[in-house]
C-alpha positions as a Markdown table, in Angstrom:
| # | Residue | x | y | z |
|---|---|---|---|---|
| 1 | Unk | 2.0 | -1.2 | 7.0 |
| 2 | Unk | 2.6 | -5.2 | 8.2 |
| 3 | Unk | 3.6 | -7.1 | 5.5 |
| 4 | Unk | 2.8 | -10.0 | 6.9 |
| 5 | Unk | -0.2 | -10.7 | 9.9 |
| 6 | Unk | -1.2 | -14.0 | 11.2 |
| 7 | Unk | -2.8 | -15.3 | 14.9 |
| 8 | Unk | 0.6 | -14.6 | 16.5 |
| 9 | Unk | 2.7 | -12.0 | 15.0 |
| 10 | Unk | 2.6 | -8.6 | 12.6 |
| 11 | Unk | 5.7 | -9.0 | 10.3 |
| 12 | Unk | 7.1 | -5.4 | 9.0 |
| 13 | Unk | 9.7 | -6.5 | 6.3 |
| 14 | Unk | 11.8 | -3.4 | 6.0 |
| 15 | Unk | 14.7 | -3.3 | 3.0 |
| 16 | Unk | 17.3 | -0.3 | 4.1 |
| 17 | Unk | 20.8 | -0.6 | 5.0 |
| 18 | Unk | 19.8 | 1.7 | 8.2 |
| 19 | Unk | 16.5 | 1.7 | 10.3 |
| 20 | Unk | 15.8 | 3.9 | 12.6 |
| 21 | Unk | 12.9 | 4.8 | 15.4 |
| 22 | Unk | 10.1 | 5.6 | 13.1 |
| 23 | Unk | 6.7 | 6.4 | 13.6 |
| 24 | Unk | 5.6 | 3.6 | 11.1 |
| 25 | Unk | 7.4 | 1.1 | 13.5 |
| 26 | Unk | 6.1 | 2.6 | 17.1 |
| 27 | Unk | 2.6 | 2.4 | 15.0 |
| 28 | Unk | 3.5 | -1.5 | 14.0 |
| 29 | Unk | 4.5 | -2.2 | 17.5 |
| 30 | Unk | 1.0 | -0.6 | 19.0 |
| 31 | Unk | -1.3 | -2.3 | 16.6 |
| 32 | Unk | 0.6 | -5.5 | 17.2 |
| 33 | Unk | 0.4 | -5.0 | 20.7 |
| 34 | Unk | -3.2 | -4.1 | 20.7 |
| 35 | Unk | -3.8 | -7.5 | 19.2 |
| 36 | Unk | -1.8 | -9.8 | 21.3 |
| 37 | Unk | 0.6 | -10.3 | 18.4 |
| 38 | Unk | 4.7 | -10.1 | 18.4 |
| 39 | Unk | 5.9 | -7.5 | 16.1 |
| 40 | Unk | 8.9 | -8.9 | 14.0 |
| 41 | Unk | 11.0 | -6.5 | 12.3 |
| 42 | Unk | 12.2 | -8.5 | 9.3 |
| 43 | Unk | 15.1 | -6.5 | 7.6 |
| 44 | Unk | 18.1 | -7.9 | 4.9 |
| 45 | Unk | 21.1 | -9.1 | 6.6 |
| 46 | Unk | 23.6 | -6.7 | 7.8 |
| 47 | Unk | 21.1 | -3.7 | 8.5 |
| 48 | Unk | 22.3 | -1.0 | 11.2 |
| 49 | Unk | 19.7 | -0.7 | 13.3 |
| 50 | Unk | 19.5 | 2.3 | 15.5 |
| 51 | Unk | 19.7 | 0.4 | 19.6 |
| 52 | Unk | 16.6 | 2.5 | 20.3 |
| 53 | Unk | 14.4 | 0.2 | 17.6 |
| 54 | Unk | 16.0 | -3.1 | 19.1 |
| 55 | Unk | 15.3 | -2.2 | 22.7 |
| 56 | Unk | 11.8 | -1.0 | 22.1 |
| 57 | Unk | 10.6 | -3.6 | 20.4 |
| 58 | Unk | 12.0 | -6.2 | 22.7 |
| 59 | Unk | 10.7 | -4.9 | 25.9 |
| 60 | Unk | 7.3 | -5.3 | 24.0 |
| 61 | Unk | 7.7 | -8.8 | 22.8 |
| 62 | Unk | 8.8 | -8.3 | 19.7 |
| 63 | Unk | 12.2 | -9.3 | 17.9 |
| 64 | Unk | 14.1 | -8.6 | 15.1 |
| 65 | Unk | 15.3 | -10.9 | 12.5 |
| 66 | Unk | 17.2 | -10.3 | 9.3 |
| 67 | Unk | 16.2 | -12.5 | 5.9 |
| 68 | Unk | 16.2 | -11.7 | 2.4 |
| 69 | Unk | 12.9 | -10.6 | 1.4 |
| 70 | Unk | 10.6 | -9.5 | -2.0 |
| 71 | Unk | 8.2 | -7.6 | -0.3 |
| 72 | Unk | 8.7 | -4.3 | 1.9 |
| 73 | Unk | 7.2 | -1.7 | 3.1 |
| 74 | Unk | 8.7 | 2.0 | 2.2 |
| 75 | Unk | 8.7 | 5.2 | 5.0 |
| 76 | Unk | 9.6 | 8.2 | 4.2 |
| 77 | Unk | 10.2 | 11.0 | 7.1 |
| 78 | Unk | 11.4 | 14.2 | 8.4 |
| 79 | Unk | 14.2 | 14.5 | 10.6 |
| 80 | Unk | 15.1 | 18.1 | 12.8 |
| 81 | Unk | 18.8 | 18.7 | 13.0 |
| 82 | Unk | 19.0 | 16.4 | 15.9 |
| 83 | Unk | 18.2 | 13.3 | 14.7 |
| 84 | Unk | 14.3 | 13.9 | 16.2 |
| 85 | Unk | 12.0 | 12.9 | 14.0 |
| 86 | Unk | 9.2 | 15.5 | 12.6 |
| 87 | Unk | 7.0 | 13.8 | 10.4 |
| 88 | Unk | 6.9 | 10.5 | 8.5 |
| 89 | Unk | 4.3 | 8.6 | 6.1 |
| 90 | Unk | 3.9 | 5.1 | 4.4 |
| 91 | Unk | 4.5 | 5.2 | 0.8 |
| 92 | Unk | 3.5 | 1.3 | 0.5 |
| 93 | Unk | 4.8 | -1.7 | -0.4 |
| 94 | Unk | 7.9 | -2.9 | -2.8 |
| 95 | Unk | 5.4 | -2.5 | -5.9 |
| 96 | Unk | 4.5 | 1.2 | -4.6 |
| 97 | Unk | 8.4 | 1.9 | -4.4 |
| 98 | Unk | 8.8 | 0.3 | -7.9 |
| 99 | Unk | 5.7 | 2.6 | -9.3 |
| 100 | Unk | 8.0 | 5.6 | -7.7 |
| 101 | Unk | 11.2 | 4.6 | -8.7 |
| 102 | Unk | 9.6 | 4.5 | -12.2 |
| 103 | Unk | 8.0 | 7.9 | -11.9 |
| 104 | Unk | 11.4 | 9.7 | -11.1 |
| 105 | Unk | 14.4 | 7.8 | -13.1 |
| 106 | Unk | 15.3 | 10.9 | -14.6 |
| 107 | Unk | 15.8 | 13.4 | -11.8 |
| 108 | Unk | 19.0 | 13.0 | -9.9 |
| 109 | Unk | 18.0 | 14.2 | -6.4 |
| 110 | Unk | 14.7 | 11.8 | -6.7 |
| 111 | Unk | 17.5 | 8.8 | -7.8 |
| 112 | Unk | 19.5 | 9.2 | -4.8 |
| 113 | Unk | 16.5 | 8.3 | -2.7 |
| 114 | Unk | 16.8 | 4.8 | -1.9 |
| 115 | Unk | 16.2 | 2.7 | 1.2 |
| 116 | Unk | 18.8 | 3.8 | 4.1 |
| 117 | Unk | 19.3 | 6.3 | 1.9 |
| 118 | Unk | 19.2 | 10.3 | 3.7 |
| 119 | Unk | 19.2 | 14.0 | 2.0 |
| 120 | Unk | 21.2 | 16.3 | 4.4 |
| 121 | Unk | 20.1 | 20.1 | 4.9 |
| 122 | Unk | 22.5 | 21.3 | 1.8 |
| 123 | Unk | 21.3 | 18.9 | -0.9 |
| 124 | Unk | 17.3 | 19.1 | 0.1 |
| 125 | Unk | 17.8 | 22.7 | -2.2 |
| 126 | Unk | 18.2 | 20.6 | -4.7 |
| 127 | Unk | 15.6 | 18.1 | -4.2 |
| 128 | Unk | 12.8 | 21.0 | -3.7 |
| 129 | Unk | 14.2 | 22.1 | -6.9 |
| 130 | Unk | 13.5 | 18.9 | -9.0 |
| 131 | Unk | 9.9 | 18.5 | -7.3 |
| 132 | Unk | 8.9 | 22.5 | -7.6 |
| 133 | Unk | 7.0 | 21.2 | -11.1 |
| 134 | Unk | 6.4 | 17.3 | -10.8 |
| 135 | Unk | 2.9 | 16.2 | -11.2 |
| 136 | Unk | 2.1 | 12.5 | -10.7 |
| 137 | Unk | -1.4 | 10.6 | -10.0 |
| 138 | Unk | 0.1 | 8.3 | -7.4 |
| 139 | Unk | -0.5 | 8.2 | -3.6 |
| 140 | Unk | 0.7 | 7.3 | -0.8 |
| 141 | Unk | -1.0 | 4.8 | 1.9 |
| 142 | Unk | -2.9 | 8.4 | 3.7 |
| 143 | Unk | -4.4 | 9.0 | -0.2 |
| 144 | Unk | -1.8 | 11.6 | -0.4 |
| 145 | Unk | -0.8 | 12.6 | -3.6 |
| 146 | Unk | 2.9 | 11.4 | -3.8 |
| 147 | Unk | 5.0 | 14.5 | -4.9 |
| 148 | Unk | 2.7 | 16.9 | -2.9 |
| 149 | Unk | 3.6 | 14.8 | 0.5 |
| 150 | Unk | 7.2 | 14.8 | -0.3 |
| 151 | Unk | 7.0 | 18.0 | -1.1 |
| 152 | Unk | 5.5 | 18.5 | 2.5 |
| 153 | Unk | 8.4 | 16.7 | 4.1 |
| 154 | Unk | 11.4 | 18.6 | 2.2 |
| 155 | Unk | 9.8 | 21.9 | 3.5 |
| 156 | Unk | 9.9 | 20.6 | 7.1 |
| 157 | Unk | 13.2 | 19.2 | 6.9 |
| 158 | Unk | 14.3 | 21.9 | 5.6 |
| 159 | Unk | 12.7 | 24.4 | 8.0 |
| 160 | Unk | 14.3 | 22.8 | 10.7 |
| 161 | Unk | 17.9 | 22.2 | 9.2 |
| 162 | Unk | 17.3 | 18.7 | 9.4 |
| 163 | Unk | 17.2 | 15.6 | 7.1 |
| 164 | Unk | 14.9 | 13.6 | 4.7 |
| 165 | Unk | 15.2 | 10.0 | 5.1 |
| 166 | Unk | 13.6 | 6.9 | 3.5 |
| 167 | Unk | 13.6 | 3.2 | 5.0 |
């Protein structure tokens, strides 16, 4: 989801400490593309970004930039144990991550989720664990009920011995 869009560039603001090649990005990149817009990846200063991201988006026009930003968008995905990524959605905006951050403050596995923030293979046990019983009424941006989606992506990254990320 663009946080920002105007007549000459789509603005994803993104607030982790690491980003890699999503789908949410190669799916900012296309619909910038599509309409003869720059894609600027906006992230906080002192990001790692993975080359891959940097090089892709320049050889479409786009650039990155780092600011300090309020507003952000929120990915959640699923990585195998090679670093390939599985599956991925939009959660939403920085009020969206608030709303979850809100929803979860008392289950440790759900606090370590963060921006940049990864769950390797031997702690996702855990984190299945702590969302076996959670019921919640919010969504995600595919009208996806929250802990049933994440639910969804700790089974495939756990399936493939891989990792659960957020960015």
């Amino acid at each position: 989801m663009p946080t920002f869009v105007d007549d000459d560039r789509m603005v994803l603001s993104k607030n982790s400490r690491h980003i890699r090649n999503s789908y949410e990005i190669r799916l900012c990149l296309y619909f910038a593309a599509q309409d003869s817009r720059a894609l600027v990846l906006a992230v906080r200063p002192g990001t790692l970004i993975d080359q891959d991201v940097s090089t892709h988006i320049a050889e479409h026009g786009g650039r990155v930039v780092e600011v300090v930003m309020s507003d952000f968008s929120v990915y959640f995905g699923a990585l195998d144990s090679n670093g390939k990524e599985l599956d991925g959605w939009v959660l939403g905006n920085s009020d969206a991550w608030l709303r979850f951050r809100d929803a979860v403050r008392k289950y440790e596995f759900l606090q370590e989720l963060s921006p940049g923030q990864s769950i390797t293979s031997k702690d996702l046990l855990g984190l299945k664990s702590e969302l076996t019983h959670l019921k919640t009424d919010l969504r995600n941006v595919d009208d996806e009920n929250l802990f049933d989606a994440l639910r969804d992506l700790v089974a495939i990254a756990e399936h493939s011995g891989g990792t659960l990320f957020v960015q």
